[in-house]
C-alpha positions as CSV (number, residue, x, y, z in Angstrom):
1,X,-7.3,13.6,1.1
2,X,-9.1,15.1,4.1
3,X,-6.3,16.5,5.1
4,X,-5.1,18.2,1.8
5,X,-8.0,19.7,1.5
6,X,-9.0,21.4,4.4
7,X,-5.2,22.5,4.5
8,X,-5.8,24.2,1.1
9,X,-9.3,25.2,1.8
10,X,-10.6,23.3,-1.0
11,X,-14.0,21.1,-0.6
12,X,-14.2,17.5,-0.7
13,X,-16.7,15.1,-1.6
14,X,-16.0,10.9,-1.2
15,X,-17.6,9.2,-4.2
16,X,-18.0,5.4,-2.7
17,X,-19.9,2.7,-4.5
18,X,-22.2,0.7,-2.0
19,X,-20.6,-1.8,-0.4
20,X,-21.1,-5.9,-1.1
21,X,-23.8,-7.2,1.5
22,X,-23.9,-10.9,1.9
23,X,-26.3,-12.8,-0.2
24,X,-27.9,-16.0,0.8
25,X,-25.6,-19.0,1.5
26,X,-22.5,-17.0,1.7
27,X,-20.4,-17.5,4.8
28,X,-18.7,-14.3,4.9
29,X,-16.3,-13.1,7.9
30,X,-15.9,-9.1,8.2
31,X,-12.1,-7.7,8.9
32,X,-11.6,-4.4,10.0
33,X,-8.1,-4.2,8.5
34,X,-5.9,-6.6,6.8
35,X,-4.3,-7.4,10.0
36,X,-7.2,-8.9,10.8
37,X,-8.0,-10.9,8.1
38,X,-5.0,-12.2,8.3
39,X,-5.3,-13.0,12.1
40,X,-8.8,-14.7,10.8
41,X,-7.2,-17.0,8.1
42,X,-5.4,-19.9,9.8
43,X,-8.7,-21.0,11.2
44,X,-11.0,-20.8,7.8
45,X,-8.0,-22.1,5.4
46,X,-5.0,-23.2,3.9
47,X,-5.1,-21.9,0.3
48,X,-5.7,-18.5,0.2
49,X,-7.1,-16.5,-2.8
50,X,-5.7,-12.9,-2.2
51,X,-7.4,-10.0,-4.0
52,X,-6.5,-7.0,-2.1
53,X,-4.4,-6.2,-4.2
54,X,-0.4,-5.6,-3.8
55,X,0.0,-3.4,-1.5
56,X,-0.7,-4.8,2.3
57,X,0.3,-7.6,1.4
58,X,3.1,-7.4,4.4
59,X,0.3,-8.0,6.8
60,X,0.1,-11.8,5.4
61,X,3.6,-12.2,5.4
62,X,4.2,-14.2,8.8
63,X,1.9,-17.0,7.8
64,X,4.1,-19.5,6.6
65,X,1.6,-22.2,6.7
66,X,-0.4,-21.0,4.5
67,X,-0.3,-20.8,0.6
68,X,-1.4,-17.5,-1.3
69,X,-2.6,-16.9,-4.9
70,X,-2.3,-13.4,-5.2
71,X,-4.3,-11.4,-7.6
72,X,-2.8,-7.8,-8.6
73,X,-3.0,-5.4,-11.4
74,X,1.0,-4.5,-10.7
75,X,4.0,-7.0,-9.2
76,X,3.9,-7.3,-5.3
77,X,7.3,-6.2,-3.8
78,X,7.9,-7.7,-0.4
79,X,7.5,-8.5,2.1
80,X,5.1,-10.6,0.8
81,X,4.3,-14.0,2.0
82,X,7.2,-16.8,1.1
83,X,4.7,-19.4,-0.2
84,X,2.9,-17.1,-3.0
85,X,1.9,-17.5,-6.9
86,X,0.7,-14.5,-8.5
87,X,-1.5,-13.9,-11.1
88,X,-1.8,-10.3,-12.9
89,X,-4.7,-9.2,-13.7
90,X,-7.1,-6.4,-14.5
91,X,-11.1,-6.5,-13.7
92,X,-14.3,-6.9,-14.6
93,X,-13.9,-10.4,-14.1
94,X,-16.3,-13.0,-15.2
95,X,-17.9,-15.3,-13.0
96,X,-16.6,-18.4,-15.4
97,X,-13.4,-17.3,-15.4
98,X,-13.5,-16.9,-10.7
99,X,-15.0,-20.6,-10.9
100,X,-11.6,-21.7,-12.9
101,X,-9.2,-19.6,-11.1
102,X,-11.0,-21.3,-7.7
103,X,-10.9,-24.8,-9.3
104,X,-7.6,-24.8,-10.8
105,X,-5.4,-23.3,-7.5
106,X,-7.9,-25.7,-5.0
107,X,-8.7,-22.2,-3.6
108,X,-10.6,-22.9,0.1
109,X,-11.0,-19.1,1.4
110,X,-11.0,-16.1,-0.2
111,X,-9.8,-12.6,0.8
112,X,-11.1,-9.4,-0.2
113,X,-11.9,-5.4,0.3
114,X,-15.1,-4.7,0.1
115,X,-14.7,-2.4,-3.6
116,X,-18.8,-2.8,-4.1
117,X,-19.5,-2.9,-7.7
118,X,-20.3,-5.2,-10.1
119,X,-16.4,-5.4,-11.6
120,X,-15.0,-8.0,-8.9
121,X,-18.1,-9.1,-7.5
122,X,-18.2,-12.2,-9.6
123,X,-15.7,-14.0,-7.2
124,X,-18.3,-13.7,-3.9
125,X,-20.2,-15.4,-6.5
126,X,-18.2,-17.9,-7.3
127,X,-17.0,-18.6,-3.7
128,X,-20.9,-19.1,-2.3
129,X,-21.1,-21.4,-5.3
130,X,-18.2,-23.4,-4.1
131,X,-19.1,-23.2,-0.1
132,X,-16.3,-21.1,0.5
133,X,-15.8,-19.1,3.5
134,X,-14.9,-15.2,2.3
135,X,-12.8,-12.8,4.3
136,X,-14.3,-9.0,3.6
137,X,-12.2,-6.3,4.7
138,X,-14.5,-3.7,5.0
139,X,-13.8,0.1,4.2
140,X,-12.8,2.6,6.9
141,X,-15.7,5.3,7.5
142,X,-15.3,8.6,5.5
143,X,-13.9,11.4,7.6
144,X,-16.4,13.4,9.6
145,X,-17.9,16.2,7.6
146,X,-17.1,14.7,3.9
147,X,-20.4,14.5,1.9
148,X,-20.1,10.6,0.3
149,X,-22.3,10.0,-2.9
150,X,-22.5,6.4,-4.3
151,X,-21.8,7.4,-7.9
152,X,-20.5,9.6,-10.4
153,X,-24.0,11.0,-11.8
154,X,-24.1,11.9,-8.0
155,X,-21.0,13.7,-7.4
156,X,-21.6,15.8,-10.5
157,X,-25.3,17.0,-9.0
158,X,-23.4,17.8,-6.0
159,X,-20.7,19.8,-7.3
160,X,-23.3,21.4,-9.3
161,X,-25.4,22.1,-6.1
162,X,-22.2,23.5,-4.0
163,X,-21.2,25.8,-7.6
164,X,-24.2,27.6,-8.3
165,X,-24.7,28.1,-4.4
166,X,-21.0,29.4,-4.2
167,X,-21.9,31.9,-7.1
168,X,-25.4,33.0,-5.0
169,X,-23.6,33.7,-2.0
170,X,-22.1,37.4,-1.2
171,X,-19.0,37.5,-3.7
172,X,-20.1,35.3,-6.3
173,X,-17.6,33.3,-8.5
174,X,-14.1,34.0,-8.2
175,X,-12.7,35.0,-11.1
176,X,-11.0,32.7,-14.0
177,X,-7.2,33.3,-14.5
178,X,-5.4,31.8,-17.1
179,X,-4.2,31.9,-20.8
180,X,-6.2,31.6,-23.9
């Protein structure tokens, strides 16, 4: 996106919620990338709870000993790892319904990118409650020189801020083209 935009000269803003920060009694291992959370899961499990979603997925693949419950909105297409269940699903997620999912697939470490947000946070939750070591994948750093707000209410101030100091500055507005 950083990209795009500075080749088309448009501006950019990152909305990003705050990330998850651990809370007391959670045991909570920080990946870079999925490579290396997947480098970090031989030694914290065996049954994996996956929900990074489906695409990555091939940086699990090679870790045959390990069995995966994969949670996605959409199918996973491979490569994908060989022992796998998946379950297809669509957030917010309630903190009963993480305890079963945990309970009924024996679940011993979970895996996940840290989204922030209250949608998916219910299984950190549920994972402290069970003593379960969690595997955050945290998010890479906004490019240099991209304003990040945490919210929406925040993004519209700052397009606001960057509109009406667009139409002060020598030039003003550019005009509106279009039909209608």
């Amino acid at each position: 996106a950083a990209r795009a935009a500075a080749t088309a000269h448009v501006p950019l803003l990152a909305l990003r919620r705050p990330g998850w920060t651990p809370a007391e009694g959670d045991t909570w291992h920080e990946a870079a990338s999925l490579r290396d959370a997947a480098r970090l899961l031989p030694r914290l499990g065996r049954r994996v709870f996956l929900t990074t979603g489906r695409m990555g997925l091939a940086a699990f693949a090679d870790l045959d000993g390990l069995w995966f419950l994969v949670r996605s909105v959409d199918p996973p297409a491979a490569p994908h790892p060989a022992r796998m269940e998946t379950l297809l699903d669509r957030g917010p997620f309630t903190l009963d319904g993480e305890r079963e999912v945990l309970r009924r697939h024996r679940i011993d470490v979970v895996v996940t990118k840290d989204s922030g947000g209250a949608a998916t946070a219910p299984k950190l939750t549920a994972a402290r409650e069970a003593g379960l070591p969690v595997v955050v994948v945290r998010r890479p750093a906004a490019p240099a020189g991209v304003p990040v707000v945490p919210g929406p209410e925040e993004a519209l101030r700052a397009v606001r801020e960057a509109y009406t100091r667009h139409r002060a500055a020598p030039g003003g507005a550019p005009a509106v083209r279009g039909g209608g």
